[in-house]
ROZA-861503 format. One record per residue (C-alpha): residue in three letters; residue number from 1; x, y, z. Coordinates in pm, whole numbers. Layout:
BEGIN
ALA	NUM	X	Y	Z
...
END
This chain:
BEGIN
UNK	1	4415	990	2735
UNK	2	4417	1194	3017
UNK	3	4404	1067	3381
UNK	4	4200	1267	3624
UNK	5	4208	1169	3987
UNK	6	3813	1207	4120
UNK	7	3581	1249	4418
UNK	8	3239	1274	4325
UNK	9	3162	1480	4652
UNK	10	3457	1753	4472
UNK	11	3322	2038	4313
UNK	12	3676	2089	4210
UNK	13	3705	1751	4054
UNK	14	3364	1738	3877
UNK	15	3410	2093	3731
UNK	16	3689	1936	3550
UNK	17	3491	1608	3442
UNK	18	3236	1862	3300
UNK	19	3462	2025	3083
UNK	20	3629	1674	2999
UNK	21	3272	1606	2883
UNK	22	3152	1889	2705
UNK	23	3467	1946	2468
UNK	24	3469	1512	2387
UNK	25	3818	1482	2506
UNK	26	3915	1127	2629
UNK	27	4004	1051	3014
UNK	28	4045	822	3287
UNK	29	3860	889	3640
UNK	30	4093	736	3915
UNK	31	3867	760	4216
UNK	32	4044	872	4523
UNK	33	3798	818	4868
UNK	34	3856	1066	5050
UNK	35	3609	920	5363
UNK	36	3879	650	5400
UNK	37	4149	909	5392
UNK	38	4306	779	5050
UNK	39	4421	1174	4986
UNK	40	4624	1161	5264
UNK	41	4812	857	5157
UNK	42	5180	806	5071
UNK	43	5018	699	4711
UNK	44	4843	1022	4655
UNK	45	5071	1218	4859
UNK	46	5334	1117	4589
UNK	47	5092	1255	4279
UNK	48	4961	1527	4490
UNK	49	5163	1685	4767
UNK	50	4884	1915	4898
UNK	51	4658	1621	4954
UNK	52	4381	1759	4724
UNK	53	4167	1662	4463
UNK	54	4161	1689	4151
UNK	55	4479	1589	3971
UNK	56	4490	1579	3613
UNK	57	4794	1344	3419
UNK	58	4849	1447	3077
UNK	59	5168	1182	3010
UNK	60	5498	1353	3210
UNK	61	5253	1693	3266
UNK	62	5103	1728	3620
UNK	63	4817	1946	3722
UNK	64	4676	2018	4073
UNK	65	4486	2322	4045
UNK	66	4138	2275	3931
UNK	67	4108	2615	3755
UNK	68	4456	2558	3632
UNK	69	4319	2215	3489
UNK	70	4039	2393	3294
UNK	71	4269	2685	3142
UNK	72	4508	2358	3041
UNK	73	4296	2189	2939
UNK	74	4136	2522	2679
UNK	75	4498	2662	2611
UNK	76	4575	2264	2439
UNK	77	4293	2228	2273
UNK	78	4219	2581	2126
UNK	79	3906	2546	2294
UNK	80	3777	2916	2239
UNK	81	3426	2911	2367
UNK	82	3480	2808	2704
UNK	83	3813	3015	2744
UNK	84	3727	3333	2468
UNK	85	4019	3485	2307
UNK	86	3815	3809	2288
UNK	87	4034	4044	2593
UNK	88	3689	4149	2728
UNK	89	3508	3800	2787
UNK	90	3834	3632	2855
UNK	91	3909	3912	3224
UNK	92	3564	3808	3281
UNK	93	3599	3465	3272
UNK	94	4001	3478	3494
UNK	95	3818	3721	3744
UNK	96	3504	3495	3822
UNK	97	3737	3184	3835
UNK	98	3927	3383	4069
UNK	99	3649	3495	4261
UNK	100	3516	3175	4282
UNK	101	3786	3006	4424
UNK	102	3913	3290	4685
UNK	103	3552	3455	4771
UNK	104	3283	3168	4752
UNK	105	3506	2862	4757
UNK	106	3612	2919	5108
UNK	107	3253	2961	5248
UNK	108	3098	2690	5043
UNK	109	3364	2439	5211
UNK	110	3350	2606	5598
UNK	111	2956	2537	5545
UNK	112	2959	2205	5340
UNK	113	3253	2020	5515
UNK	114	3099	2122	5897
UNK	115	2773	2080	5855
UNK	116	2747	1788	5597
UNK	117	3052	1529	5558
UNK	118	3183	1623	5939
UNK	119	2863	1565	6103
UNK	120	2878	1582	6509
UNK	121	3239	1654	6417
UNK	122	3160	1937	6225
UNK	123	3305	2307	6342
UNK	124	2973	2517	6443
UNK	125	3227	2862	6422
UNK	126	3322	2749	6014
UNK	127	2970	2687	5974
UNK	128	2840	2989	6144
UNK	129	3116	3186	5928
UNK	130	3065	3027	5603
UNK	131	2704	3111	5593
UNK	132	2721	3487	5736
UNK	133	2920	3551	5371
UNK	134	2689	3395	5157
UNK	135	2470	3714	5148
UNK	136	2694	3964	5017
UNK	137	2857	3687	4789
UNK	138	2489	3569	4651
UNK	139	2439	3937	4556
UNK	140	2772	3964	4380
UNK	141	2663	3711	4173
UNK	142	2304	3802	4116
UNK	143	2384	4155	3992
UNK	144	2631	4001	3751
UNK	145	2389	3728	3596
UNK	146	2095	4060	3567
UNK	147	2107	4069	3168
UNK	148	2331	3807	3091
UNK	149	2280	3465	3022
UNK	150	2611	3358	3182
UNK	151	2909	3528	3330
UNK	152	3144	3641	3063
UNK	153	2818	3709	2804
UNK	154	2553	3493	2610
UNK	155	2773	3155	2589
UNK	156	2915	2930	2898
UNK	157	3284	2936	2970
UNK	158	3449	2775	3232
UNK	159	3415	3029	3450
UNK	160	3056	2937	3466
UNK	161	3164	2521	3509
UNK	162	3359	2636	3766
UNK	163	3096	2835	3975
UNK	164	2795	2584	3885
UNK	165	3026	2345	4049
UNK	166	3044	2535	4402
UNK	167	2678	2650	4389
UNK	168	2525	2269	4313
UNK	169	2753	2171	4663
UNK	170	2566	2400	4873
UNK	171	2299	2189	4796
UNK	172	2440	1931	5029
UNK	173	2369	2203	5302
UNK	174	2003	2239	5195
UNK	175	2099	2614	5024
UNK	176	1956	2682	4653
UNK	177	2066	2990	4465
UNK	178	1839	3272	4599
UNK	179	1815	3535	4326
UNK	180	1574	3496	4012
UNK	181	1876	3518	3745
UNK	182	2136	3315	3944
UNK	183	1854	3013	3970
UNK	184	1760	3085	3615
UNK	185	2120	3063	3532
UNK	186	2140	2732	3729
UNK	187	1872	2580	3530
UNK	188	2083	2661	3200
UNK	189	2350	2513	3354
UNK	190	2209	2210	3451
UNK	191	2075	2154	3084
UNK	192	2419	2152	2997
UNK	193	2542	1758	2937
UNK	194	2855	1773	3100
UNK	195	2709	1967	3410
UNK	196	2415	1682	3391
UNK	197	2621	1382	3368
UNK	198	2839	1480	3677
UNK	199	2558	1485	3886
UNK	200	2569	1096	3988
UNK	201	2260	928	4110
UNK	202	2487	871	4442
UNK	203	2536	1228	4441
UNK	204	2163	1373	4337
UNK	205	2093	1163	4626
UNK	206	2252	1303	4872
UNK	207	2165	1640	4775
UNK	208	1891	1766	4980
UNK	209	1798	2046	4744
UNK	210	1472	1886	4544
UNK	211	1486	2123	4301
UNK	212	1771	1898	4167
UNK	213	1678	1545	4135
UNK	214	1563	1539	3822
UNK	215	1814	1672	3668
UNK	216	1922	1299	3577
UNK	217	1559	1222	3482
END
C-alpha cells in the first residue's frame, strides 16, 4: 500500500489522491498540517527535505515531486490512458505537466498563498504579480482546450489531473476559469470520481467559487 503524505489545501497532494483514486490503487493519506507548521518539522523534514507536500512511500522508494508521483505512479502500473504510450499524446501530456508546474503553478500560489491562507500577512506585490499573468496564461490554455475535450486529445491524462488541480485552487481566490472550453473542460473534470472525491466538504467550503459546491452533491 502506498503512503501518501496529504494537505487537503495542496493541489499538489490532491492531484495525486485523484489519480490514486481513479486507477483503484490502494494508499494511506498521512495528513501533514501545514497551518501548525508540521512541514517544517524535524519529522517531515526527515521524509521530505524541501519541506513540501506531497510525499509518496512506495516501501524503500521515495517520491517528492508531485508530477514525478503521477508518472511513477503510470510507469508501475502500465497505466496507459492517463500517461499514453502513443509519442504524440504522451509530449502533450510532459509539456502541459511542465507548463503547469513552471508557468501557472507559480502564479496560482503568489495569488492563493497572499491573498487567502496569509491573510493581513499576505504579500500585496505576489498577489499583484500572480494575477497580472493569469491573462496570457488563461489564453494559453483556452486555445489549447478549442476542439479538444482535454489536453493531450479526447481522453484525460494526468496532465489534465494535474492542471484541474491548480485551476480548482484559484477558486480559493474567488477566480473561475474564464474561457467557454476551459470551464467546459472543468465541468468534465469535475465529473470525474477521483477529481470529485478530492474535493472535501472542508474544502468545497472554503472555496468561494459557487459554481463548485455541488460538485459533492
Amino acid at each position: 500500500m502506498y503512503i501518501l503524505f496529504h494537505s487537503p489545501f495542496s493541489q499538489h497532494a490532491r492531484r495525486v489522491v485523484s489519480l490514486l483514486i481513479e486507477a483503484e490503487l490502494p494508499y494511506e493519506l498521512r495528513h501533514v498540517a501545514m497551518e501548525k507548521s508540521e512541514h517544517t518539522s524535524p519529522e517531515y523534514l526527515a521524509i521530505n527535505p524541501n519541506h513540501q507536500i506531497p510525499t509518496l512511500l512506495d516501501g524503500d522508494i521515495k517520491i517528492h515531486e508531485s508530477n514525478a508521483i503521477l508518472r511513477y505512479l503510470c510507469t508501475k502500473h502500465a497505466l496507459t490512458d492517463w500517461y499514453p504510450n502513443d509519442l504524440a499524446a504522451r509530449a502533450a501530456v510532459e509539456q502541459w505537466l511542465d507548463w503547469n508546474q513552471c508557468r501557472l503553478s507559480p502564479a496560482v500560489v503568489d495569488i492563493v498563498l497572499n491573498a487567502v491562507f496569509l491573510g493581513e500577512r499576505g504579500d500585496k506585490d505576489a498577489i499583484a504579480r500572480g494575477r497580472s499573468k493569469l491573462p496570457e496564461l488563461e489564453r494559453l490554455v483556452e486555445d489549447r482546450l478549442a476542439g479538444r475535450a482535454f489536453l493531450a486529445g479526447e481522453r484525460p491524462t494526468i496532465a489534465d489531473l494535474s492542471l484541474v488541480s491548480s485551476i480548482f485552487q484559484l477558486g480559493f481566490a474567488a477566480i473561475a476559469p474564464g474561457g467557454a472550453h476551459t470551464r467546459a473542460w472543468f465541468e468534465r473534470m469535475l465529473a470525474l470520481d477521483g477529481v470529485r472525491r478530492f474535493l472535501t466538504r472542508k474544502i468545497v467550503q472554503g472555496q468561494r467559487w459557487q459554481a463548485c459546491e455541488g460538485c459533492l452533491s
